[in-house]
C-alpha positions in Angstrom: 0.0 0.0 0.0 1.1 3.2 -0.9 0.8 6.7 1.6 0.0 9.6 0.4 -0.2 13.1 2.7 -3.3 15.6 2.3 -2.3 19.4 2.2 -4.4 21.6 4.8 -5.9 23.7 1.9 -9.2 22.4 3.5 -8.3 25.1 6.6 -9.3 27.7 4.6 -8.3 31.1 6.3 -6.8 29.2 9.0 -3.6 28.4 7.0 -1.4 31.0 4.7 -0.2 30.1 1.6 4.0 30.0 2.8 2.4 27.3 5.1 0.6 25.2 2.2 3.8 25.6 -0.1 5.8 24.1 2.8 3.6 21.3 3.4 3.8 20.8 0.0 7.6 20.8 0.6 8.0 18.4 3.1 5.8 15.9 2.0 7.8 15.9 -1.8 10.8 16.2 0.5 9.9 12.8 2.5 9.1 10.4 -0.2 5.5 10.1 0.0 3.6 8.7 -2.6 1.1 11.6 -3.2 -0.4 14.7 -2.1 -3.8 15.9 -2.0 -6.4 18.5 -1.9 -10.1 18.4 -1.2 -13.0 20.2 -2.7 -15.7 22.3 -1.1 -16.6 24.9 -2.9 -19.1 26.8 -0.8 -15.9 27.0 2.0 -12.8 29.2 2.1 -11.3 25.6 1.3 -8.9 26.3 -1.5 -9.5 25.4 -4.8 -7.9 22.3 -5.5 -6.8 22.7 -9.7 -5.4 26.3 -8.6 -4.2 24.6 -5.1 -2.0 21.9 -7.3 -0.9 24.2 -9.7 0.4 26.4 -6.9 2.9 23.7 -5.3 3.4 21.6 -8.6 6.1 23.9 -8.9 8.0 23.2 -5.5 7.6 19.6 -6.0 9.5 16.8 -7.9 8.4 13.1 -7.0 4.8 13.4 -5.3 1.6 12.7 -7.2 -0.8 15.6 -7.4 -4.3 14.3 -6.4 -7.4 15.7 -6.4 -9.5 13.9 -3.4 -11.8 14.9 -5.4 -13.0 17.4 -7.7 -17.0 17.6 -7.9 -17.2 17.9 -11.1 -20.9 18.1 -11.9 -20.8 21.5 -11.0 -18.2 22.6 -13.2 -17.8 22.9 -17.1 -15.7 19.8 -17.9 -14.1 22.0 -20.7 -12.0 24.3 -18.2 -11.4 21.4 -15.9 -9.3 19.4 -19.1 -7.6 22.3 -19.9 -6.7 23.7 -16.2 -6.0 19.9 -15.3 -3.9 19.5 -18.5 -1.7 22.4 -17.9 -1.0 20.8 -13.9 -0.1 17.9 -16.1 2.3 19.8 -17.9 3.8 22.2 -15.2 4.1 18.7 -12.7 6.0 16.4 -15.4 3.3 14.2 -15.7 2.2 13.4 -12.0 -1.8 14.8 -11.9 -4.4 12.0 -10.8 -7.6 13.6 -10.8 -10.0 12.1 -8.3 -13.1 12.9 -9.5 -17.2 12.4 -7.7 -20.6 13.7 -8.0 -21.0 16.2 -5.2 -24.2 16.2 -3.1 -24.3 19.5 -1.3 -27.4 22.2 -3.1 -25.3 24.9 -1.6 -21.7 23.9 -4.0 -23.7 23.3 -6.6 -26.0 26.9 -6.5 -22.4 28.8 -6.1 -21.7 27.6 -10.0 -25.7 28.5 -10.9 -26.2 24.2 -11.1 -28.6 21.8 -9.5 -28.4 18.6 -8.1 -30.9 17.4 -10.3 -29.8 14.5 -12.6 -26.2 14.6 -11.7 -25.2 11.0 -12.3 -26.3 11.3 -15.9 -24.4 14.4 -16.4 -21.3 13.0 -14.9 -20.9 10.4 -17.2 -21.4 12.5 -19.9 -18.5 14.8 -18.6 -16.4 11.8 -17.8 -16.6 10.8 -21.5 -16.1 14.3 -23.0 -13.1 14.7 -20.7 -11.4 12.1 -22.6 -12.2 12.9 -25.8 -11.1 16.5 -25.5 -7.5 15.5 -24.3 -7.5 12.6 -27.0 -8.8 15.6 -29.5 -5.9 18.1 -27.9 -3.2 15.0 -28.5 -3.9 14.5 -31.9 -3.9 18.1 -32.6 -0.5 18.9 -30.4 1.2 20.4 -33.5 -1.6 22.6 -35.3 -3.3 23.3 -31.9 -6.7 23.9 -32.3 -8.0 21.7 -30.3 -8.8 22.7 -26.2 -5.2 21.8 -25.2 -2.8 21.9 -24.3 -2.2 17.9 -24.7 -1.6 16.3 -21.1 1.7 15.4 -20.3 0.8 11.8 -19.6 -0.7 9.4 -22.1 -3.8 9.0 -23.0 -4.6 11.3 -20.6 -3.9 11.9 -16.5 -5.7 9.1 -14.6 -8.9 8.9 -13.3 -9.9 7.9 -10.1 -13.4 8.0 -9.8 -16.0 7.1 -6.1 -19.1 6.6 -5.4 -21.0 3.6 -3.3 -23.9 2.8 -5.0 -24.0 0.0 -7.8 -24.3 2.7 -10.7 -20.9 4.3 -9.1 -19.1 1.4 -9.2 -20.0 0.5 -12.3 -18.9 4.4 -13.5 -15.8 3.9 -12.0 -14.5 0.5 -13.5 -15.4 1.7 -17.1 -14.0 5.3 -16.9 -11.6 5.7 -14.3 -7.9 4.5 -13.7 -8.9 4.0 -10.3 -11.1 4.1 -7.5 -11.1 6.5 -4.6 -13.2 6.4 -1.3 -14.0 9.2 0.6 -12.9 9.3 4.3 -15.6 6.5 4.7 -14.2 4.4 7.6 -13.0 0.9 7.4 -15.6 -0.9 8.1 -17.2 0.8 4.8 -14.1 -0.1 3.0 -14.1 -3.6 4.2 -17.3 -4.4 3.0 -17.1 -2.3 -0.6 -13.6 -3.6 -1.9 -14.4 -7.3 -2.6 -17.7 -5.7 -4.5 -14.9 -3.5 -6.3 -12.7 -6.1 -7.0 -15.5 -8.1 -8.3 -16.8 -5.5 -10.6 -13.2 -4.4 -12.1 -12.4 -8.3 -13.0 -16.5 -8.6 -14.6 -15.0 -5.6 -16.9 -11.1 -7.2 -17.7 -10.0 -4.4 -15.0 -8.3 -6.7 -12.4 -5.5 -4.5 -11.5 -7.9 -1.5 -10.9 -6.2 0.4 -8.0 -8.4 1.4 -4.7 -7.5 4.0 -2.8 -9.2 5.8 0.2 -8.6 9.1 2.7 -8.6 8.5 6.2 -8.3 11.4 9.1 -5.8 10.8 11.6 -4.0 12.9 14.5 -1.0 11.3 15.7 -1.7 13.3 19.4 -2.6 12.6 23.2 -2.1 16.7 24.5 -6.2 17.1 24.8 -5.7 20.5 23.8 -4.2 18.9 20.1 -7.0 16.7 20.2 -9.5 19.7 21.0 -8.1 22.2 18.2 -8.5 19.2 15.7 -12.0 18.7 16.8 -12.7 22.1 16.1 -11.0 22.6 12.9 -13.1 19.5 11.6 -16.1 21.0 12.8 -15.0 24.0 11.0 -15.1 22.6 7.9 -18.1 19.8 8.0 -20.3 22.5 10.0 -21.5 19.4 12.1 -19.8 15.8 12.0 -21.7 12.7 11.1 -20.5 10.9 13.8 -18.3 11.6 17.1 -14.7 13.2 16.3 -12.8 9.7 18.3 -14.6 7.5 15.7 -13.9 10.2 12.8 -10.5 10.6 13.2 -7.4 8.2 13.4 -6.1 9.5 17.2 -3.5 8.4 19.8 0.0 7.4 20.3 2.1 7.4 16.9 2.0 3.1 17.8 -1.6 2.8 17.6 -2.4 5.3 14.4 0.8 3.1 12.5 -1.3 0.2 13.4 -5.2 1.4 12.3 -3.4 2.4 9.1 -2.0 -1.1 8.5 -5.9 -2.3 9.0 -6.3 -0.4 6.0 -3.8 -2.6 3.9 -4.8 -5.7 5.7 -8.3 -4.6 4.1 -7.0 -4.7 0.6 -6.1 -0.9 -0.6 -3.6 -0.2 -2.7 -3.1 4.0 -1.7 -4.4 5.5 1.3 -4.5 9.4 1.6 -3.6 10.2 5.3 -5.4 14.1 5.8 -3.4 14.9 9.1 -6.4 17.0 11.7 -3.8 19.6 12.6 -2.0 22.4 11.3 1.6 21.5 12.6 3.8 20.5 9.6 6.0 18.7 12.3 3.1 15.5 12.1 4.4 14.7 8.6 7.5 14.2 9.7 6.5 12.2 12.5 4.2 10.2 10.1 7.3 9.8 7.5 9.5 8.3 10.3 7.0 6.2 12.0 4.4 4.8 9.2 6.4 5.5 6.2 8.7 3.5 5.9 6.6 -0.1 6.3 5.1 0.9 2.8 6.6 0.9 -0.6 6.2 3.1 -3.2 
């Protein structure tokens, strides 16, 4: 299983940019396998295309994820062309997580509704891909939407969703599939279902990844200011912060995120509940090294 870090552009206000870029830093600087940004748009949280374009240029190694985009609410035209030039500026390492959205108050900021979103995702999914194949074949004239994407055909998709239709979306369009910070006993029970699926379509290899919160701390105050800063951005949690969030001693974080190998994921996206920089080093000493990239 593969780690990747999540930046704190969810914090909004809370964090400056110098702060982000060093994140971004760090997390190149440590080896881990990606890093990634989240996607709220009725919330100070950054935008995540301008977000990676910002540190794609104080990176060398990491992936750039989106963890993920809501694309519904967005003209799938910009998003090939802003995600293309990430592609271009990063050397290739973009994966663009892409999922529906479900929140009437993102969607109204862009003018859209909720209202037949699944249909209109697959539709964007498919024109996505035909406007970088379009901007490929057209790299020398140029007059297609490019510029072409670094990577070939195009940057990966990883693509969620928990109902039967989602699954089914992402083993026929995406290059992977990513679950939200669902929990593991969620992941548990949706992976073999995956699996199944991706082998059904001659996709056995399909990747799985996931996000999980976790805050390496015992200080109650930590714990508290991470509590709050996830109320901050959810405006109310589904379920009680402990059972939310990935807490403790560095020992017994290392081994809940091992339960998330033993339960068959080949990334996990570790979105650290604190602004303190210092946990991703403490997460690339302890947990990091028991995971190849």
């Amino acid at each position: 299983m593969k780690i990747g870090i999540g930046l704190p552009t969810w914090l909004g206000n809370t964090v400056t940019g110098g702060e982000v870029l060093d994140w971004a830093r760090r997390i190149d600087d440590a080896g881990f396998h990606s890093l990634v940004v989240h996607d709220r748009p009725y919330h100070d949280t950054w935008d995540p295309l301008a977000a990676l374009a910002a540190v794609a240029g104080v990176t060398r190694h990491v992936r750039l994820v989106t963890g993920a985009l809501l694309l519904p609410m967005r003209d799938e035209a910009l998003v090939a062309k802003q995600a293309a030039v990430i592609d271009q500026v990063s050397g290739g390492r973009l994966d663009l997580g892409l999922a529906l959205g479900s929140r009437p108050e993102d969607f109204g900021l862009y003018g859209r509704t909720t209202a037949g979103r699944g249909r209109i995702f697959e539709a964007q999914l498919q024109r996505l891909i035909d406007l970088w194949a379009e901007a490929v074949a057209t790299r020398e004239s140029g007059t297609a939407a490019g510029p072409a994407p670094t990577q070939r055909p195009h940057p990966p998709l990883w693509i969620g969703g928990y109902t039967p239709a989602a699954i089914d979306r992402a083993v026929r369009y995406g290059q992977g599939y990513l679950f939200g910070a669902s929990g593991l006993d969620m992941i548990r029970e949706r992976v073999p279902l995956i699996r199944d699926a991706a082998r059904s379509a001659g996709r056995p290899d399909l990747p799985i990844g996931a996000l999980a919160y976790v805050l390496p701390a015992t200080d109650p105050a930590e714990l508290a200011l991470g509590e709050r800063l996830l109320v901050r951005y959810y405006a109310s949690l589904r379920k009680p912060f402990p059972e939310m969030v990935h807490s403790g001693p560095m020992e017994h974080v290392a081994a809940t995120i091992a339960s998330y190998q033993d339960a068959g994921l080949d990334v996990l996206h570790l979105n650290v509940v604190s602004p303190d920089p210092a946990k991703i080093d403490a997460l690339a000493s302890s947990v990091l090294p028991s995971y190849a990239d």
